[in-house]
Backbone as XML, in Angstrom:
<?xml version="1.0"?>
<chain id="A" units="angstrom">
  <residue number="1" name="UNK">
    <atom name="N" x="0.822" y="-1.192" z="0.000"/>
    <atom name="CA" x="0.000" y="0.000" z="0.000"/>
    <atom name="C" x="0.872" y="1.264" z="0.000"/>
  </residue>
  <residue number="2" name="UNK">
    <atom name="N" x="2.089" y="1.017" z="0.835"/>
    <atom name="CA" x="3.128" y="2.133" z="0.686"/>
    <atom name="C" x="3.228" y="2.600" z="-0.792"/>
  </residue>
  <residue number="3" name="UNK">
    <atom name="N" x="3.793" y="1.586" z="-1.258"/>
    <atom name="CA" x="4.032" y="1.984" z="-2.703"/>
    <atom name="C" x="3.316" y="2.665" z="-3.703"/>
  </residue>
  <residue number="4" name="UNK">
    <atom name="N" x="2.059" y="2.044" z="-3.530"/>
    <atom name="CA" x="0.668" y="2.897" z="-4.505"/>
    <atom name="C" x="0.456" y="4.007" z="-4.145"/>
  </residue>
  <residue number="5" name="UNK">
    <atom name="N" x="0.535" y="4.217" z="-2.791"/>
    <atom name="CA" x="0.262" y="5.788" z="-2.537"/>
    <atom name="C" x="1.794" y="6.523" z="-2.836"/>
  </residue>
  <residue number="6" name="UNK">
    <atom name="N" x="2.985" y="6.117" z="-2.963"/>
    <atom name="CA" x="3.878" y="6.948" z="-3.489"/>
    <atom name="C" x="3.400" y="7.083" z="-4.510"/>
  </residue>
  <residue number="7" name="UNK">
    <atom name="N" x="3.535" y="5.782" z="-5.253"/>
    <atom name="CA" x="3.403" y="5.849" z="-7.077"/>
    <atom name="C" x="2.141" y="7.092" z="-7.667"/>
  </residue>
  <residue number="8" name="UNK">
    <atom name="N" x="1.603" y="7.478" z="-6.449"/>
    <atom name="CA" x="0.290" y="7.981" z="-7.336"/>
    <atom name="C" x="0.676" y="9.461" z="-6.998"/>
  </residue>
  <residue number="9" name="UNK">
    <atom name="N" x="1.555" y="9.465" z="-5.699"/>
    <atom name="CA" x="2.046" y="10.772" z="-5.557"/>
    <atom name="C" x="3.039" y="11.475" z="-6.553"/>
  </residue>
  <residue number="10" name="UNK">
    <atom name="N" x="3.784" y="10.486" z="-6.715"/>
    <atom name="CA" x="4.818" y="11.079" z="-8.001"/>
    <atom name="C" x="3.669" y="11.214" z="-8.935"/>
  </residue>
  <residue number="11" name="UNK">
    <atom name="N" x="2.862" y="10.264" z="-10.055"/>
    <atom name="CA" x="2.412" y="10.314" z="-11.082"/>
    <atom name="C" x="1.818" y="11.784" z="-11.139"/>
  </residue>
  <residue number="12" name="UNK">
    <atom name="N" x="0.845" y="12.058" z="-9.945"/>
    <atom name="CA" x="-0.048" y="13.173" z="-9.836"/>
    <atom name="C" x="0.760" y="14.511" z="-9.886"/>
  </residue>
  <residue number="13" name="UNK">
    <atom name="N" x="2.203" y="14.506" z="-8.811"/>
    <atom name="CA" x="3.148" y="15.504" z="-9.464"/>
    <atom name="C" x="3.817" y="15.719" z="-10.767"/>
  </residue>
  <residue number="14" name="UNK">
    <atom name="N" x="4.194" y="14.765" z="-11.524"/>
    <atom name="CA" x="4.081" y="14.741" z="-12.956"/>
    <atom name="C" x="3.362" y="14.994" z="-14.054"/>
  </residue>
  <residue number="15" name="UNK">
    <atom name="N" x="2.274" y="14.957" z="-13.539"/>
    <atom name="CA" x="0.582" y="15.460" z="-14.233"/>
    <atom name="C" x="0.453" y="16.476" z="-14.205"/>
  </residue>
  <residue number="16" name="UNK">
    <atom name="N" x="0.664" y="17.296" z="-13.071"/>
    <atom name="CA" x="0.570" y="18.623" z="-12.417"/>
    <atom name="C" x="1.846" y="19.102" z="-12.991"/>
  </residue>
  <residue number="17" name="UNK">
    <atom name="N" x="3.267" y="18.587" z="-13.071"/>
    <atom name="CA" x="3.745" y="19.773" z="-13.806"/>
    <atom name="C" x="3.931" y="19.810" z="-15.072"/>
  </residue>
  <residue number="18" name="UNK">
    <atom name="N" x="3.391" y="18.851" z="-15.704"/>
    <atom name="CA" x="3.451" y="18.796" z="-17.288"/>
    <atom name="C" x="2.553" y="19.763" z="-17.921"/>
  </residue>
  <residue number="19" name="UNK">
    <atom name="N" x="0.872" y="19.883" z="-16.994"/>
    <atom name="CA" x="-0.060" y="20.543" z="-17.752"/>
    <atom name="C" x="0.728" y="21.948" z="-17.309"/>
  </residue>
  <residue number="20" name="UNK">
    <atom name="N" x="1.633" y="22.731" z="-16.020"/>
    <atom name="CA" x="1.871" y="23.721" z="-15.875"/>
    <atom name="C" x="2.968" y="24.352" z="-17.064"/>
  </residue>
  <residue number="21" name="UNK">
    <atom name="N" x="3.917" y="22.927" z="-17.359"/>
    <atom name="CA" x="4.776" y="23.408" z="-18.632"/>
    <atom name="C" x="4.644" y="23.511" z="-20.109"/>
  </residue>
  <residue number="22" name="UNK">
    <atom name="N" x="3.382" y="22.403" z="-20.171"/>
    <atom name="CA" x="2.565" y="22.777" z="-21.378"/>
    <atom name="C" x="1.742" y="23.972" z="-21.132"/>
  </residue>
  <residue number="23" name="UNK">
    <atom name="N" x="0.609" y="24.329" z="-20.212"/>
    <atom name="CA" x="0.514" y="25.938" z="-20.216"/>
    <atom name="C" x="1.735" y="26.951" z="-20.193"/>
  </residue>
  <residue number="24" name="UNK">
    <atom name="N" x="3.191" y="27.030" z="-19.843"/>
    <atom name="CA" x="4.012" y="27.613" z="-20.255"/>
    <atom name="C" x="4.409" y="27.723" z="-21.488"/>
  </residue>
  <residue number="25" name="UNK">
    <atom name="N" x="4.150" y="26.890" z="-22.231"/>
    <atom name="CA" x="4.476" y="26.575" z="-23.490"/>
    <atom name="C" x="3.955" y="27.487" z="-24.482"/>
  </residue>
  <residue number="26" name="UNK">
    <atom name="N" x="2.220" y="27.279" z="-24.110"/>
    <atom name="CA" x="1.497" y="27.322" z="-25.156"/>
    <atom name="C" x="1.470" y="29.312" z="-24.626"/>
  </residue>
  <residue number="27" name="UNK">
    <atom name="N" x="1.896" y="30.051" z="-23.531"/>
    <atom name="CA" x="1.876" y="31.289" z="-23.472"/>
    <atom name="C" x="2.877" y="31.968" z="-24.187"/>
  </residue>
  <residue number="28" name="UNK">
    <atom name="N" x="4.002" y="31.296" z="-24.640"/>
    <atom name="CA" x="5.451" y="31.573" z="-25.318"/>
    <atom name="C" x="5.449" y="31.254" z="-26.861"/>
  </residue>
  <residue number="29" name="UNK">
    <atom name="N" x="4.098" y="30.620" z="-27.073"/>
    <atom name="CA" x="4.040" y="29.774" z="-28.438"/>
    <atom name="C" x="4.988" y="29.184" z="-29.121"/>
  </residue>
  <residue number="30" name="UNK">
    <atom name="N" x="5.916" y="28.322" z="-27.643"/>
    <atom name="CA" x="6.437" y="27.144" z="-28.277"/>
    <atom name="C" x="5.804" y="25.901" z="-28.026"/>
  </residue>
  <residue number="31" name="UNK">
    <atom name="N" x="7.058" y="24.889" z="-28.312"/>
    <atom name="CA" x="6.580" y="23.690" z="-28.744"/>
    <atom name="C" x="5.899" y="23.144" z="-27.307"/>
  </residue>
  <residue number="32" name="UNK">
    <atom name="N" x="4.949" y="22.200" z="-27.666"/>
    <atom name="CA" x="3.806" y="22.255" z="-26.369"/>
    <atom name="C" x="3.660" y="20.599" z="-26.498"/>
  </residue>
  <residue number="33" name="UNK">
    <atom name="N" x="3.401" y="20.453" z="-25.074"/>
    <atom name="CA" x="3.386" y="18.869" z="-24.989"/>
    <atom name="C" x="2.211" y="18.359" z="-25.516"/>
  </residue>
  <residue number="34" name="UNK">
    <atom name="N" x="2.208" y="17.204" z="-26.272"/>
    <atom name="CA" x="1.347" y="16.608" z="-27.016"/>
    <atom name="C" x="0.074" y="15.931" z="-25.882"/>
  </residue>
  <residue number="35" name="UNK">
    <atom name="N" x="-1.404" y="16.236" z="-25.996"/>
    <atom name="CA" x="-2.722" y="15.853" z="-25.725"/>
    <atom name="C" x="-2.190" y="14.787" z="-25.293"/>
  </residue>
  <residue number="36" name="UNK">
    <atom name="N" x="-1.787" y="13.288" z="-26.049"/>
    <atom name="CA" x="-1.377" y="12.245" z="-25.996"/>
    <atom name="C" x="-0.809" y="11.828" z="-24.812"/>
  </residue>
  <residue number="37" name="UNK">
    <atom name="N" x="0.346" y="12.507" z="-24.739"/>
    <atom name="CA" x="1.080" y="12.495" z="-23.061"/>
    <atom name="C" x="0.563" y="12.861" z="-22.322"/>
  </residue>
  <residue number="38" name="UNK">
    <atom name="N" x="0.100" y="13.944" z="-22.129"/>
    <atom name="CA" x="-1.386" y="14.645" z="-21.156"/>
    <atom name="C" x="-1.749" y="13.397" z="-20.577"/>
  </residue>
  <residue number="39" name="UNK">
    <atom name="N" x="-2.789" y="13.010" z="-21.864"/>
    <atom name="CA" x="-3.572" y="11.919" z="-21.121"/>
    <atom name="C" x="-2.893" y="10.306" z="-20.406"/>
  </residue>
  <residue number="40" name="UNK">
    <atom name="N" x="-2.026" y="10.164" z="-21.406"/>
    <atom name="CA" x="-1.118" y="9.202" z="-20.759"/>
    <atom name="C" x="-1.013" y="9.179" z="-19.305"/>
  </residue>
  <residue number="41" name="UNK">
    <atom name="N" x="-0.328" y="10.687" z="-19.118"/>
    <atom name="CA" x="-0.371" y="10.341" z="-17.708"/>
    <atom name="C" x="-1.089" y="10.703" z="-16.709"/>
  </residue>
  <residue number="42" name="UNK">
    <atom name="N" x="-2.448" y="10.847" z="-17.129"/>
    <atom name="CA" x="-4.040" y="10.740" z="-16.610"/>
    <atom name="C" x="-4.430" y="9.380" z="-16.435"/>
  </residue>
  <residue number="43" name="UNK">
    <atom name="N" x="-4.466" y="8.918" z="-17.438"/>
    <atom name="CA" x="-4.859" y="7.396" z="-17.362"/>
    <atom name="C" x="-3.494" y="6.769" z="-16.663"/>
  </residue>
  <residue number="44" name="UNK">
    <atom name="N" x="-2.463" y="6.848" z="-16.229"/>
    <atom name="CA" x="-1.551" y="5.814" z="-15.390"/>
    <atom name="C" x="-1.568" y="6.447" z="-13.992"/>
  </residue>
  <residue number="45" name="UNK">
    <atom name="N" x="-2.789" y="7.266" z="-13.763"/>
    <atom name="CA" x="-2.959" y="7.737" z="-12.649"/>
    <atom name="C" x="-2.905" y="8.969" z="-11.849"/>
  </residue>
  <residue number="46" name="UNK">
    <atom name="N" x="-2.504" y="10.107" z="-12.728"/>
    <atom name="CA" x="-2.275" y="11.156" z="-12.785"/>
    <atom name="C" x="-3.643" y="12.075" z="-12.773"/>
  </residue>
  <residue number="47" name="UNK">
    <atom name="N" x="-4.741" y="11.393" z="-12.430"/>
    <atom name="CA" x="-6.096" y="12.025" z="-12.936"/>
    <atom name="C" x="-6.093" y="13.576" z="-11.965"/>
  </residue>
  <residue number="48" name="UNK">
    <atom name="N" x="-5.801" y="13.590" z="-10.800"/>
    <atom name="CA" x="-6.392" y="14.185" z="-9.439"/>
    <atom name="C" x="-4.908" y="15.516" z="-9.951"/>
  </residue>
  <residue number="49" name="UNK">
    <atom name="N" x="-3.732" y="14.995" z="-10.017"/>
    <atom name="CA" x="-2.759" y="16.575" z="-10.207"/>
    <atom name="C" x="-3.380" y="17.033" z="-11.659"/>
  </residue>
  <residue number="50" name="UNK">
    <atom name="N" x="-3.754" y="16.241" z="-12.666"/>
    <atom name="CA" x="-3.875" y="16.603" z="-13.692"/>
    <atom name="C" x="-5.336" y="17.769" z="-13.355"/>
  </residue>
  <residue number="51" name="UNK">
    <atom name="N" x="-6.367" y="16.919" z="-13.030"/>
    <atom name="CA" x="-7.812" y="17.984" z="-12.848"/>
    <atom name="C" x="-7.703" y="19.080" z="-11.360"/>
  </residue>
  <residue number="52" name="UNK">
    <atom name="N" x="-6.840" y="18.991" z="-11.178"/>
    <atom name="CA" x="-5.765" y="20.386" z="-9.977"/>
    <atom name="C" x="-5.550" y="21.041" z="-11.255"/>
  </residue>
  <residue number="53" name="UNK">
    <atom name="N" x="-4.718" y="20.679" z="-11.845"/>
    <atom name="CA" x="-3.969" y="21.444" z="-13.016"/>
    <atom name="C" x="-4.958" y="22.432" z="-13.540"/>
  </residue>
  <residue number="54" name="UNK">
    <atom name="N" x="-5.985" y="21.895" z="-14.503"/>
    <atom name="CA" x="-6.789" y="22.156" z="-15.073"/>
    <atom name="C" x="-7.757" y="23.299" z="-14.414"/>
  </residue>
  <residue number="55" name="UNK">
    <atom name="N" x="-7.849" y="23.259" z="-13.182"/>
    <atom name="CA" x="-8.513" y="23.865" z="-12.347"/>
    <atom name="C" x="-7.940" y="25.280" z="-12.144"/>
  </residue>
  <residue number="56" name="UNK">
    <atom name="N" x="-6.763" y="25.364" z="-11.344"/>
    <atom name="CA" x="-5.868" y="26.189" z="-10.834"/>
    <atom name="C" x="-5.054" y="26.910" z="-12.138"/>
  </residue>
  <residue number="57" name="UNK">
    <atom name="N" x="-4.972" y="26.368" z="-13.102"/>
    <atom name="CA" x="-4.053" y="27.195" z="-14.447"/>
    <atom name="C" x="-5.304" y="27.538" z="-14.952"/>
  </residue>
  <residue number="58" name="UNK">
    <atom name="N" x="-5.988" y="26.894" z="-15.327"/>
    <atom name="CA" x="-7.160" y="27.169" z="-16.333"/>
    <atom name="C" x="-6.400" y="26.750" z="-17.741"/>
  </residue>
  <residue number="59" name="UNK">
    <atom name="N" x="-6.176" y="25.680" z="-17.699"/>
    <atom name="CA" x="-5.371" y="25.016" z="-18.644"/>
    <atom name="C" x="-6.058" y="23.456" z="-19.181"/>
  </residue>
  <residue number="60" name="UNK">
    <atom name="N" x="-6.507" y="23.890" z="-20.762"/>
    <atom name="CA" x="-7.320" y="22.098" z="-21.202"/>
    <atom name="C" x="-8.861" y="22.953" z="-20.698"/>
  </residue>
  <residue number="61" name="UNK">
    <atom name="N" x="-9.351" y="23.806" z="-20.565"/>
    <atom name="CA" x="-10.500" y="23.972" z="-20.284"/>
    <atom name="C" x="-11.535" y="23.901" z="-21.167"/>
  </residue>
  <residue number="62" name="UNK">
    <atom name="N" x="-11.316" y="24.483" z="-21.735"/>
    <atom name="CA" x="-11.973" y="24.709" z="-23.175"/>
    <atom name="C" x="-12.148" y="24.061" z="-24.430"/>
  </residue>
  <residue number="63" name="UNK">
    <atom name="N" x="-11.457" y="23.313" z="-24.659"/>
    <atom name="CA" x="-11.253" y="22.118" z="-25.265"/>
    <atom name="C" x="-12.122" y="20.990" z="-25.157"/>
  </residue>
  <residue number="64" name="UNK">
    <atom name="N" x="-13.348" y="20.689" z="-25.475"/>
    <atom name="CA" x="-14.320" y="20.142" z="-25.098"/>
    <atom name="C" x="-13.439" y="18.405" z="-25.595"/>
  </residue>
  <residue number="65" name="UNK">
    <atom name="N" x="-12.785" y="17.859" z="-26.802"/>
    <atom name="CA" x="-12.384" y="16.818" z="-27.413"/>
    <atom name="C" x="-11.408" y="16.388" z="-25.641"/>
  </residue>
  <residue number="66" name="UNK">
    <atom name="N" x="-10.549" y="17.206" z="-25.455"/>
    <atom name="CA" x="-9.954" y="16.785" z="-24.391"/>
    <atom name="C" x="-10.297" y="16.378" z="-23.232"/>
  </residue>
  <residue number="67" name="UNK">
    <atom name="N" x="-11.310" y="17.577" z="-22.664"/>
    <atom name="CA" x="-12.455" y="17.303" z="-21.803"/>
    <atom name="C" x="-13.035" y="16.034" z="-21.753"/>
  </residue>
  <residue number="68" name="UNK">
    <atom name="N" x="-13.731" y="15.580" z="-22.757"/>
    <atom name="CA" x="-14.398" y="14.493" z="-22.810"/>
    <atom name="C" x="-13.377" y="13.028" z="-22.579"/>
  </residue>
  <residue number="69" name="UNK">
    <atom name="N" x="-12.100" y="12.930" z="-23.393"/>
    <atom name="CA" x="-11.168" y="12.138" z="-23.089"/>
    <atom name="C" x="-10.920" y="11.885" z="-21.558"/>
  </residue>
  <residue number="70" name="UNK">
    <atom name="N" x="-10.411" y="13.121" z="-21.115"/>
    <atom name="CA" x="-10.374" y="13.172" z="-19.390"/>
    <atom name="C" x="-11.230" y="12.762" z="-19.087"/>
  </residue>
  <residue number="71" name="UNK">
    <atom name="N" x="-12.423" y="13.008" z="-19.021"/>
    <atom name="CA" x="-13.511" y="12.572" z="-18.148"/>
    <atom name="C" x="-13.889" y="10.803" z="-17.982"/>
  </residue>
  <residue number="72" name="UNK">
    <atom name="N" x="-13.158" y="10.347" z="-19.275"/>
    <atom name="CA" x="-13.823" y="9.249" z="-19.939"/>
    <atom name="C" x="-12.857" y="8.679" z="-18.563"/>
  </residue>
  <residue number="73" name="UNK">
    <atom name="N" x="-11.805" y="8.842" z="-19.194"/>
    <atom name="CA" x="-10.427" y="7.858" z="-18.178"/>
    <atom name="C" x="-10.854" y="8.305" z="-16.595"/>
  </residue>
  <residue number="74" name="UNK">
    <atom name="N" x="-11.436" y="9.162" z="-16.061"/>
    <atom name="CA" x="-11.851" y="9.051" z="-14.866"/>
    <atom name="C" x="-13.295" y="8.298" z="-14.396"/>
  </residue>
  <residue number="75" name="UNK">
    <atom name="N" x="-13.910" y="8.292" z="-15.319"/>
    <atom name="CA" x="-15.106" y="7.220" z="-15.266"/>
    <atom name="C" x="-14.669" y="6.202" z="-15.022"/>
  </residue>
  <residue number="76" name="UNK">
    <atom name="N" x="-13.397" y="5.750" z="-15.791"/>
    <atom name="CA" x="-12.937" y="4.185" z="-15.918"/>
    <atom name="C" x="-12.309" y="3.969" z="-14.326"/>
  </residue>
  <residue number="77" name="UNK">
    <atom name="N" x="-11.253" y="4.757" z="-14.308"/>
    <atom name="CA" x="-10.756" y="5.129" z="-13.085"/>
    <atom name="C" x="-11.808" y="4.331" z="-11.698"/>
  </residue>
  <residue number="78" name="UNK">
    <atom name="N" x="-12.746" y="5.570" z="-11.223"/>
    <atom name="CA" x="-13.849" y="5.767" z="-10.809"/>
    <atom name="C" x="-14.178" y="4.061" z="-10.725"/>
  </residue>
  <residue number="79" name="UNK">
    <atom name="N" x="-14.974" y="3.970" z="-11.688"/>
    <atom name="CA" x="-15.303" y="2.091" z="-11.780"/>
    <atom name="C" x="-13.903" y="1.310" z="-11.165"/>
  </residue>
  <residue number="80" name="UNK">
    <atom name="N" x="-13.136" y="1.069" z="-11.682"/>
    <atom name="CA" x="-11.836" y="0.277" z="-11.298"/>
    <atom name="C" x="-12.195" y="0.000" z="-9.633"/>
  </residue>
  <residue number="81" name="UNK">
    <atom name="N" x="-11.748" y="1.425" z="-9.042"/>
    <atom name="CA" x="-11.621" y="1.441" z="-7.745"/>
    <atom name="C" x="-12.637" y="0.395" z="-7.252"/>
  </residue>
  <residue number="82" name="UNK">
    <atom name="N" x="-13.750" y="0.903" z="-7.845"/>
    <atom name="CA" x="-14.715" y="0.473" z="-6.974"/>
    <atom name="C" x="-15.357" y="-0.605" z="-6.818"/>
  </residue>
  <residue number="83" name="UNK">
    <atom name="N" x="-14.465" y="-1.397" z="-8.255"/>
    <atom name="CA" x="-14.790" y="-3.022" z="-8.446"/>
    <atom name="C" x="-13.628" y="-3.433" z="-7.622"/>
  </residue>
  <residue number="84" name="UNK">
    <atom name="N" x="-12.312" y="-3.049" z="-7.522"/>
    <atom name="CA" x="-11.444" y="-3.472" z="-6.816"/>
    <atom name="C" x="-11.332" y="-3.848" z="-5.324"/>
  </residue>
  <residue number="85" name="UNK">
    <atom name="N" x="-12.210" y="-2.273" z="-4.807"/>
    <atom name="CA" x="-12.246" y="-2.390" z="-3.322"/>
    <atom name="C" x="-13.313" y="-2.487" z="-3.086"/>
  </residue>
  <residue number="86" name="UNK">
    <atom name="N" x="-14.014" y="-3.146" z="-3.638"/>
    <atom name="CA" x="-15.566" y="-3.462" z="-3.290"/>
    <atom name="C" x="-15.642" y="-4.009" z="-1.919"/>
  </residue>
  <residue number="87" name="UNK">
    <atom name="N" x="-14.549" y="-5.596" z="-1.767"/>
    <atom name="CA" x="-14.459" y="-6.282" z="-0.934"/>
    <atom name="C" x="-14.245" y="-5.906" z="0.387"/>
  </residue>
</chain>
């Protein structure tokens, strides 16, 4: 259990500063981290720094295609848990 709660602590800090350096990015109009990775590391667990991110930058807001992606992988998320720790 140690471990998962690290692992999710790093992931979620990684989430959190990717969307902050891709919002740096995209204010400088350089090269900007790809949606793809975003979500990547949403779906390996990154959901909670990532929708911090999103929240607090105002970064991915607007973007309804992305939006919907996010949301999807937290539905799944969401379910997982709850088939997992049902017991």
């Amino acid at each position: 259990m140690k471990f998962l709660f690290l692992y999710l602590l790093i992931i979620n800090y990684l989430a959190f500063s990717m969307f902050a350096f891709d919002k740096e990015q995209a204010i400088k109009n350089k090269r900007r981290v790809s949606e793809k990775n975003l979500l990547s590391l949403c779906f390996f667990g990154g959901t909670l720094g990532a929708w911090i991110a999103m929240k607090k930058l105002r970064h991915k807001i607007s973007k309804d295609s992305f939006k919907l992606k996010f949301y999807a992988i937290l539905a799944i998320q969401v379910a997982l848990f709850f088939i997992v720790f049902k017991r």
